[in-house]
N, C-alpha and C positions, 0 to 999 in steps of 0.2 A: 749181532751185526745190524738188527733191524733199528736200532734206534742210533748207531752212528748214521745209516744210510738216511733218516730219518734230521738228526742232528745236523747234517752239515749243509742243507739249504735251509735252514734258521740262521745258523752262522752266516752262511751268506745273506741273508735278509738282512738281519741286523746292523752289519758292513751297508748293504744299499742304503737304506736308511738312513742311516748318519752321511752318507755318500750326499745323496739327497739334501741334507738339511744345509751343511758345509756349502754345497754348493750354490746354494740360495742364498746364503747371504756373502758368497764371494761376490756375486751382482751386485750386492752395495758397495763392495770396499771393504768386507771383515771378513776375519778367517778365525778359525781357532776351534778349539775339541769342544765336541757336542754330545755330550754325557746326556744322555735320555732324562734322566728326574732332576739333577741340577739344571739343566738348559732348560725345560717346561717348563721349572719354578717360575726363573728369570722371565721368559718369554712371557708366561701368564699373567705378569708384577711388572710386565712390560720394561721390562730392567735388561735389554737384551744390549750388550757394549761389544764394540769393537776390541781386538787384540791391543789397541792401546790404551783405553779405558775408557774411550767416549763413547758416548750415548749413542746405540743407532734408532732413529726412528724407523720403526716400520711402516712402510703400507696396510692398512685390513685387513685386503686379501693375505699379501705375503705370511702375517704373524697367523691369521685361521689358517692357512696350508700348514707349514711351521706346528701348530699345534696338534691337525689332524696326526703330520708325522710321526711326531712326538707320542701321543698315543701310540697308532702301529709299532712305536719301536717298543716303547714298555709291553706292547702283547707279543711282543713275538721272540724279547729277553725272558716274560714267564713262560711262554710255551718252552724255551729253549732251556729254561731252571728247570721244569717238570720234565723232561727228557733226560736229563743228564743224574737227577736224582730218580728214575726209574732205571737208566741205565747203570745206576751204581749198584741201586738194589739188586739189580738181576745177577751182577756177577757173584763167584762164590767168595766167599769169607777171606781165603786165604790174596786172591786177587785186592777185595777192598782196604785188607790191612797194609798190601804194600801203594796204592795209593796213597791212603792215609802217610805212611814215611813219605811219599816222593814230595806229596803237595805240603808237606813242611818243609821242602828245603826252600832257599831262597831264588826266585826266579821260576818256577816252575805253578803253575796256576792248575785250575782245575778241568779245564775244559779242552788239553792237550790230548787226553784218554780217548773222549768220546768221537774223536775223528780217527784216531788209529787203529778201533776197536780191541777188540778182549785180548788177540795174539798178539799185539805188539806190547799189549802192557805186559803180559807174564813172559814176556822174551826181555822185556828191557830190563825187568828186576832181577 
């Protein structure tokens, strides 16, 4: 249980964060999903477009804040990768094989587990 309890204010970091960048560039007039390594690219290549494909210029400030972001958000998706594969580790064998089925079916991802912790997986299977 220590690593859901652990796990689920990463989760919520990583929601602020994107929270944060979205709403920084609502201030200019764009909106649209801000994926951590594809939006840095952009950002960095200074290719940063509005939802309808035009150009936005940024200000200095705004794209350096934007980037710091951007960082914190890739550190705090690997914190939250290294969590959830510690937390997979820890369970027993028969636990991670029905994972293994569930997160091959379709629509079900992999990070539903680590917020439910270990009883709700082996009650759901």
């Amino acid at each position: 249980m220590m690593a859901a309890a652990i796990g689920q204010p990463c989760m919520k970091e990583v929601l602020q964060h994107r929270d944060r960048m979205r709403k920084l560039l609502v201030t200019l007039g764009c909106w649209g999903e801000v994926d951590s390594r594809k939006f840095a690219a952009r950002l960095a290549r200074g290719d940063v477009r509005c939802h309808d494909g035009t150009p936005l210029p940024l200000p200095l400030e705004l794209q350096q804040r934007l980037l710091r972001e951007c960082e914190r958000l890739a550190l705090v998706e690997q914190q939250l990768a290294t969590l959830e594969k510690e937390r997979l580790e820890s369970l027993p064998e028969s636990a991670r094989e029905r994972i293994d089925r569930l997160t091959r079916l379709s629509g079900i991802g992999g990070r539903w587990w680590l917020a439910a912790g270990t009883g709700a997986v082996l009650a759901a299977v």
